[in-house]
DSSP file (Angstrom, degrees, kcal/mol; ACC not computed):
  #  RESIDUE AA STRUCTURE BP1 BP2  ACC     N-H-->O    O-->H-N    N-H-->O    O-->H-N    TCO  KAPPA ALPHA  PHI   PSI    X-CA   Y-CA   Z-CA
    1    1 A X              0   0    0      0, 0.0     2,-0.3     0, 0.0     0, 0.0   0.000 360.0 360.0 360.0 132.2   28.9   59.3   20.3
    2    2 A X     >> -     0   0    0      1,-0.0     4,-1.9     0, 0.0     5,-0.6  -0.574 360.0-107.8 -85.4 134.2   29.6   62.9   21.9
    3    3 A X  H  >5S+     0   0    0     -2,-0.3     4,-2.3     1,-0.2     5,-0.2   0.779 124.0  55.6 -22.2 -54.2   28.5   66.1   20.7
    4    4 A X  H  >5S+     0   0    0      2,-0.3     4,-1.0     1,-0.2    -1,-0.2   0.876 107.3  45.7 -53.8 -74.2   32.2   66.5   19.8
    5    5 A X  H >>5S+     0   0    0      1,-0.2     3,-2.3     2,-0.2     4,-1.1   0.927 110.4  52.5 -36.2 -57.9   32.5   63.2   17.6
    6    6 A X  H 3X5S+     0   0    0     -4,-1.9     4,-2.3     1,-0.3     5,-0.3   0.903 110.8  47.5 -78.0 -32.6   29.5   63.9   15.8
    7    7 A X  H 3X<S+     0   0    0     -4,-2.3     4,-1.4    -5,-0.6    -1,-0.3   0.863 118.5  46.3 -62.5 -29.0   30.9   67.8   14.9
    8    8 A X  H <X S+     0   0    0     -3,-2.3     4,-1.5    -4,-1.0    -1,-0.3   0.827 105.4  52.7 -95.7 -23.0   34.0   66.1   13.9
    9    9 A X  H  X S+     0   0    0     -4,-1.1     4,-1.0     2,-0.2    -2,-0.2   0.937 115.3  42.5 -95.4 -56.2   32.6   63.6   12.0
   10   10 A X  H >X S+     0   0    0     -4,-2.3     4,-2.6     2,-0.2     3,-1.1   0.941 107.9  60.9 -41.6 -67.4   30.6   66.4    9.9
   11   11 A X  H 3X S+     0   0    0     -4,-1.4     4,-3.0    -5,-0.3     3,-0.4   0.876 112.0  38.2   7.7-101.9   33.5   68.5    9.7
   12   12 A X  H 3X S+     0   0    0     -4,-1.5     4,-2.0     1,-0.2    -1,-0.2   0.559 108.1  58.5 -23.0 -39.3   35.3   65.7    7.8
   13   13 A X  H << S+     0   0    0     -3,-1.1     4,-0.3    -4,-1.0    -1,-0.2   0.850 116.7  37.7 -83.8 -40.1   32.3   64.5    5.7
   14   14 A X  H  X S+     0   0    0     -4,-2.6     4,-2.2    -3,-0.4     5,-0.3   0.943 114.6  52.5 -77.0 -32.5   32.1   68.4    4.1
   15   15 A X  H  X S+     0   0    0     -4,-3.0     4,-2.3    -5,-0.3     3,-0.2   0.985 115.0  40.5 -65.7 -55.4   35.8   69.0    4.0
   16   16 A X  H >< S+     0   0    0     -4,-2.0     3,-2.1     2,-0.2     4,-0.4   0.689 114.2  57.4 -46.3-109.3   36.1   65.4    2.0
   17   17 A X  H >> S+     0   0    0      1,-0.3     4,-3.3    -4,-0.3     3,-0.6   0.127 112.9  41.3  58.7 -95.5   32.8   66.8    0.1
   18   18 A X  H 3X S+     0   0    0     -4,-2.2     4,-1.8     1,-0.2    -1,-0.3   0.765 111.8  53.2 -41.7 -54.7   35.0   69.8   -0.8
   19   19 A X  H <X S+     0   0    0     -4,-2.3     4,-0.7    -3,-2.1    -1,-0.2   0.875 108.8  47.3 -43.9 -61.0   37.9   68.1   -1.6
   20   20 A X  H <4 S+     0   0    0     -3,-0.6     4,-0.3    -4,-0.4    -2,-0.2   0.845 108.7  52.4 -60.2 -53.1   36.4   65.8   -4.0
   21   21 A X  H >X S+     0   0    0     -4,-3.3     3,-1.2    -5,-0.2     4,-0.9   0.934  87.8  83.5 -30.6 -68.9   34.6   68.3   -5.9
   22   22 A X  H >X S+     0   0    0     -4,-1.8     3,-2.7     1,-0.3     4,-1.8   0.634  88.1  54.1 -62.5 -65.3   37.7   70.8   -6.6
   23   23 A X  H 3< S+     0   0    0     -4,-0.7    -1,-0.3     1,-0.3    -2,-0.1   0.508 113.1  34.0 -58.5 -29.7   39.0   68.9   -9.6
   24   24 A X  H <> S+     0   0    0     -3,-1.2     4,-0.7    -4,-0.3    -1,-0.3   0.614 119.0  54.9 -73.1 -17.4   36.2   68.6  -11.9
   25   25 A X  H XX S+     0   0    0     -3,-2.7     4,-3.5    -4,-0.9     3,-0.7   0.910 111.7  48.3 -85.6 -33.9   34.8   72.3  -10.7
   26   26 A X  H 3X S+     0   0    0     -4,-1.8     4,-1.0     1,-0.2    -1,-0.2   0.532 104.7  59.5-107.6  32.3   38.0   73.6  -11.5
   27   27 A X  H 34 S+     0   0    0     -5,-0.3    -1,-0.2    -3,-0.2    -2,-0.2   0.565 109.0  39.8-112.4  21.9   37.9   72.0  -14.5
   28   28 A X  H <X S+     0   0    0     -4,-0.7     4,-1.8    -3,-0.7    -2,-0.2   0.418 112.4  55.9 -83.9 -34.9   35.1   73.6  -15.7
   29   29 A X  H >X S+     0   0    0     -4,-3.5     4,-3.2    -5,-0.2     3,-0.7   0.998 109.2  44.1 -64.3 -37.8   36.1   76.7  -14.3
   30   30 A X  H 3X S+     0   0    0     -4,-1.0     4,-0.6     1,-0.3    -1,-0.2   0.630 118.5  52.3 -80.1  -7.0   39.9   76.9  -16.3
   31   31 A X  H 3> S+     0   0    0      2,-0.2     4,-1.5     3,-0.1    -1,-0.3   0.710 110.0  50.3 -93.7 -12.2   37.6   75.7  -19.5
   32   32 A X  H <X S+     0   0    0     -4,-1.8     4,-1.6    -3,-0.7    -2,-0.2   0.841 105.5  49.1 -26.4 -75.1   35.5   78.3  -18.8
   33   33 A X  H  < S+     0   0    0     -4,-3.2    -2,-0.2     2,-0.2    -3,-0.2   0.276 113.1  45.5 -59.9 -23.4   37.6   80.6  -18.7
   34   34 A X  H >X S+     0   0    0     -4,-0.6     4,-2.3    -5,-0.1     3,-1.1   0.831 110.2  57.4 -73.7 -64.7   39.3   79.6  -22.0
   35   35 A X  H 3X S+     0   0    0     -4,-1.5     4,-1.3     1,-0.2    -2,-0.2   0.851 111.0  44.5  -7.6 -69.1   35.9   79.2  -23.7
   36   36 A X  H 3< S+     0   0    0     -4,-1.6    -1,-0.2     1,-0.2     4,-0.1   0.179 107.8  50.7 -91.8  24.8   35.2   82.8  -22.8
   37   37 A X  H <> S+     0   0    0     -3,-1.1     4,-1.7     2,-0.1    -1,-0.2   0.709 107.1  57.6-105.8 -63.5   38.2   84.4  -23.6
   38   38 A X  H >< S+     0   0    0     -4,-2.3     3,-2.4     2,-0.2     4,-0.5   0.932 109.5  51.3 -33.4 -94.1   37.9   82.5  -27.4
   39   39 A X  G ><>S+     0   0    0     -4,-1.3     5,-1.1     1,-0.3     3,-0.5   0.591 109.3  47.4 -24.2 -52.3   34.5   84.3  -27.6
   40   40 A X  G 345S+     0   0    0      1,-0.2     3,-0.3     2,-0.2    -1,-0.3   0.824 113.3  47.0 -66.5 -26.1   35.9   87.8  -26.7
   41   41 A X  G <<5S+     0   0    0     -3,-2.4    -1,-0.2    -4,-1.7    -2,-0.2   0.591 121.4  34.1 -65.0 -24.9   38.4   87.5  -28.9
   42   42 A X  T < 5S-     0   0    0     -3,-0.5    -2,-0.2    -4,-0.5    -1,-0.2  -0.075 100.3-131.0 -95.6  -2.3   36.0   86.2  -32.0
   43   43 A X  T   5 +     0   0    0     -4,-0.5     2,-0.5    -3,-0.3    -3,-0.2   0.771  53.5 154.0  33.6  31.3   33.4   88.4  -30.6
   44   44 A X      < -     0   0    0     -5,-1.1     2,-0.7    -6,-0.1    -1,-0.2  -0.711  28.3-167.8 -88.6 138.2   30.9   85.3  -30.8
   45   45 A X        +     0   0    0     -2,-0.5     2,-0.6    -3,-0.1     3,-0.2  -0.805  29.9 149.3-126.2  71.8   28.3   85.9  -28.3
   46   46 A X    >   -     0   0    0     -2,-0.7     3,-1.0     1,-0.2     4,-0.3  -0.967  33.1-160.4-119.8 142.2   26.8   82.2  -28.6
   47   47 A X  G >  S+     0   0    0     -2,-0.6     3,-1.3     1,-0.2    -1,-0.2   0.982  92.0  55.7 -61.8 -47.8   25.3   81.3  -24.6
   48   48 A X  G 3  S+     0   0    0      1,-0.2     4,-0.4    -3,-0.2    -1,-0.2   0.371  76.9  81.1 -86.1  25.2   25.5   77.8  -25.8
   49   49 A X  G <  S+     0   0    0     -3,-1.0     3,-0.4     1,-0.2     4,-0.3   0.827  86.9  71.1 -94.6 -14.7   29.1   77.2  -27.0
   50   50 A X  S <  S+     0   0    0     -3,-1.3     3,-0.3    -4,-0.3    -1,-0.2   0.773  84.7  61.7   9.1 -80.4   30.1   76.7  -23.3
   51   51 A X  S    S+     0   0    0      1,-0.2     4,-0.4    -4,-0.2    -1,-0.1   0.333  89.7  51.7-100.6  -9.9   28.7   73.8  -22.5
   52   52 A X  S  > S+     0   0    0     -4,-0.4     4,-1.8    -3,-0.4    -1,-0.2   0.669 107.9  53.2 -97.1  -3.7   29.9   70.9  -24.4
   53   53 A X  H  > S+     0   0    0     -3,-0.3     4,-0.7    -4,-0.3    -2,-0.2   0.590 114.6  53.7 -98.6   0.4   33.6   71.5  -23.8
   54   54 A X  H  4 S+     0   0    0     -4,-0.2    -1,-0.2     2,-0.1    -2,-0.2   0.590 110.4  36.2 -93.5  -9.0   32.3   71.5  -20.3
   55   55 A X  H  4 S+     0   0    0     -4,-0.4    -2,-0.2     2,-0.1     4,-0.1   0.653 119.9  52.3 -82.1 -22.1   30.6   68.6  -20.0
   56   56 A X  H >X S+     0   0    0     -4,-1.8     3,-5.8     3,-0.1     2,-1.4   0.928 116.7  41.1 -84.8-102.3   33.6   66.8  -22.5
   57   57 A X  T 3< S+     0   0    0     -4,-0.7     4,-0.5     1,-0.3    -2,-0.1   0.346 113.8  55.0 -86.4   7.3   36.5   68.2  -20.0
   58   58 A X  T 3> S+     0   0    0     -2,-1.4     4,-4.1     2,-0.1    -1,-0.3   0.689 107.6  49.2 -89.7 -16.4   34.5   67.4  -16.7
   59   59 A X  H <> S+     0   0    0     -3,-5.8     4,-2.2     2,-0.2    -2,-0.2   0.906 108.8  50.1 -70.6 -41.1   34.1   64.1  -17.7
   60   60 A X  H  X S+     0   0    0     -4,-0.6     4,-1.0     2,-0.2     5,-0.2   0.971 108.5  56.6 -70.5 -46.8   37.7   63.7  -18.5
   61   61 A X  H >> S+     0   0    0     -4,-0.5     4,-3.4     2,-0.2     3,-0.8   0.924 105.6  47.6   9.9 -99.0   38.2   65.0  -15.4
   62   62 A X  H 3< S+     0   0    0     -4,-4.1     4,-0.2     1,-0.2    -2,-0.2   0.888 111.1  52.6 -22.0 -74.4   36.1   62.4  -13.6
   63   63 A X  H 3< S+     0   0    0     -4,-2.2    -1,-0.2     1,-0.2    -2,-0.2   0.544 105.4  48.8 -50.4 -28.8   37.5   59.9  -15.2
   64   64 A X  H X< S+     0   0    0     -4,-1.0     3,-0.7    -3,-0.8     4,-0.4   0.881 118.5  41.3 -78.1 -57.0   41.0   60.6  -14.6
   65   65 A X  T 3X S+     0   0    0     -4,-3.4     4,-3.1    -5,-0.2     5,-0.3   0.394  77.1 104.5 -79.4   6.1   40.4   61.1  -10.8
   66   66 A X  T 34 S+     0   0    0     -5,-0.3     5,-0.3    -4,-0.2     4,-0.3   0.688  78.8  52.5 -73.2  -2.5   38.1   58.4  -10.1
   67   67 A X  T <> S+     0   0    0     -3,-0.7     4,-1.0     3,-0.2    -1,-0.2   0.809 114.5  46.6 -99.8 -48.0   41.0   56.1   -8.3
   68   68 A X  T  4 S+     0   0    0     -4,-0.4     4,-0.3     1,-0.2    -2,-0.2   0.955 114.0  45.6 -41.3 -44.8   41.7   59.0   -6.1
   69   69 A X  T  X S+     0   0    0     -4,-3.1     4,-1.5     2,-0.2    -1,-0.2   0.633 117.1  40.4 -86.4 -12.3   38.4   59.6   -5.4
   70   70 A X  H  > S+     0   0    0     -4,-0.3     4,-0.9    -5,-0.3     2,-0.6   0.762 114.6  52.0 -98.5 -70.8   37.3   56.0   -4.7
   71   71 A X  H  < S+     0   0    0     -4,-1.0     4,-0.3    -5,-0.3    -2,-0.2   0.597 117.0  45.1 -49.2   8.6   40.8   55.3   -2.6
   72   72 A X  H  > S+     0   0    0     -2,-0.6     4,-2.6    -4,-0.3     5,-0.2   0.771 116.6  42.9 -81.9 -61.0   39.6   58.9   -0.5
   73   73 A X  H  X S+     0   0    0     -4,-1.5     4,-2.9    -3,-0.3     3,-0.3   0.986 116.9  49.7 -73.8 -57.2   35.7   57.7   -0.2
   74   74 A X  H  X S+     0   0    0     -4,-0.9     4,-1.8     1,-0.2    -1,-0.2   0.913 116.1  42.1 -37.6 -68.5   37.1   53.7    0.9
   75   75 A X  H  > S+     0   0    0     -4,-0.3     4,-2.0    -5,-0.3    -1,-0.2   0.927 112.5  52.0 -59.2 -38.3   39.5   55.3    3.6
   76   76 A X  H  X S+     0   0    0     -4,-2.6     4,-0.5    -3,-0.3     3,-0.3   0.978 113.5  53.0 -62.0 -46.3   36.6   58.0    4.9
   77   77 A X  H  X S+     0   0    0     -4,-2.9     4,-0.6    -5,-0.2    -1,-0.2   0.812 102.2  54.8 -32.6 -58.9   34.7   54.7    5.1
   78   78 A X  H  X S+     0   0    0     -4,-1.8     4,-1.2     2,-0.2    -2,-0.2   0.679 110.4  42.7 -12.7 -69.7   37.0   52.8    7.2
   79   79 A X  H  X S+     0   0    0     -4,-2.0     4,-0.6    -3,-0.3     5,-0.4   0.333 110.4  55.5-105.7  11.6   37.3   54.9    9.8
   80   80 A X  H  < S+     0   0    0     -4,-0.5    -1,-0.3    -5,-0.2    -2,-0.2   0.635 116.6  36.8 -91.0 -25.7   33.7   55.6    9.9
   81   81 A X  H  < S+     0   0    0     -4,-0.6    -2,-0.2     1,-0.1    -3,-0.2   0.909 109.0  60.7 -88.5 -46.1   32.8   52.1   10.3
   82   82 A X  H  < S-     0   0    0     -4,-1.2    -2,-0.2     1,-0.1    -3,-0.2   0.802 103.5-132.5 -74.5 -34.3   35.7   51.2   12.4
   83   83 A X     <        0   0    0     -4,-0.6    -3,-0.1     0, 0.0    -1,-0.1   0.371 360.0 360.0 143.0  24.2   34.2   53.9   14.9
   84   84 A X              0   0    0     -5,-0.4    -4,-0.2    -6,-0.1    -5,-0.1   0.497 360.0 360.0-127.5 360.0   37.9   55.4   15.2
């Protein structure tokens, strides 16, 4: 393997990384961002009303994307194994 491969090969493994992440991060961010909107508008200052309708609407998240995200990580596999 050449300096070159191995840079590409990293490259790839952090863009896929990245990739995979976005939907559940931005569905914590847009529930965030509803969540804290509610609160200025109700003027409820509670830290902790956050964080189950982020942990509820990352999960659904997850779960809804988990066939993407396994047919992405199988193909990244593939061609890492297959050495092309």
């Amino acid at each position: 393997m050449t300096e070159e491969m191995a840079i590409d090969v990293v490259r790839e493994s952090l863009t896929l990384m990245l990739l995979l992440s976005t939907p559940i991060l931005a569905a914590a961010l847009v529930i965030g961002l509803i969540v804290s909107v509610f609160q200025a508008m109700t003027q409820i200052q509670e830290q902790t009303l956050s964080f189950v309708p982020k942990i509820f609407g990352m999960g659904m998240a997850a779960i809804l994307v988990t066939p993407w995200i396994t047919t992405l990580i199988m193909d990244f596999s593939k061609r890492m194994f297959s050495g092309g």
